[in-house]
C-alpha positions, 0 to 999 in steps of 0.5 A: 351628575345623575346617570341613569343607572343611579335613576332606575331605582328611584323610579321603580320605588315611585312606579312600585308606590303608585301601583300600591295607591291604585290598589288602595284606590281601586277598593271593591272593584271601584275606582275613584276620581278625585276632581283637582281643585284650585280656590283662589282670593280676589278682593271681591270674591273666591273663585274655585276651579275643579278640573272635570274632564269628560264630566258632563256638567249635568252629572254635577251637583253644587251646593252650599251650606253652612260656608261649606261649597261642596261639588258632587257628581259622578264620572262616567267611566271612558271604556265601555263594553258591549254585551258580548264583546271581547275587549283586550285592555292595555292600559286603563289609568283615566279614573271614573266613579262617584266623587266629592269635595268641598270647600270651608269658606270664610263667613262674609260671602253671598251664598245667593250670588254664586254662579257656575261655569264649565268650559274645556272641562274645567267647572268655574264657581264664584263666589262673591264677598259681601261689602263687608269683607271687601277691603276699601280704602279710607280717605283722611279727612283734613 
């Protein structure tokens, strides 16, 4: 059994790496946000999701080259000053800035068929397979 004492210092060690990646991450004075992805296979398509919370859909830009799908856009930062005003922050850990990520996809896909959704924050794109790429079954003729 663990208690918490022998705990503590696994903790700290975690807490003490995390604050380094946010030092290393925070370059310049800039944050940077890194959307969370999730690329799935369907027999008749690719489906990628990229968690954008509070990213107004407009601010993202999809596009799609070479079998490459790329996602740019920026988000915008959630605490915001006026001129002037005196603001005591206590904790600020919700990322903001510029991001991009893109997806390597297999070449039997329809670039000209992708469709985009967004809802509750999460940016859904599809990608269709052509009929080449789809699997079928094969009837054996007697």
């Amino acid at each position: 059994m663990i208690t918490t004492g022998q705990l503590m210092p696994t903790l700290n060690r975690v807490l003490s790496f995390d604050r380094e990646i946010d030092r290393f991450m925070n370059l310049n004075g800039q944050r940077f946000f890194v959307p969370s992805l999730d690329v799935v296979e369907r027999p008749d398509a690719y489906l990628i999701s990229a968690e954008l919370p509070g990213v107004d859909p407009s601010m993202v830009d999809i596009s799609f080259e070479n079998n490459t799908l790329t996602l740019r856009g920026t988000k915008q930062p959630s605490l915001r000053r006026e001129e002037n005003e005196e603001l005591r922050v206590y904790t600020a850990e919700r990322r903001s800035g510029e991001f991009e990520r893109a997806v390597r996809l297999p070449e039997y896909v329809e670039g000209d068929k992708i469709e985009a959704t967004y809802a509750h924050g999460v940016l859904t794109i599809t990608v269709p397979k052509t009929a080449a790429a789809r699997p079928r079954r094969i009837e054996i003729k007697p």
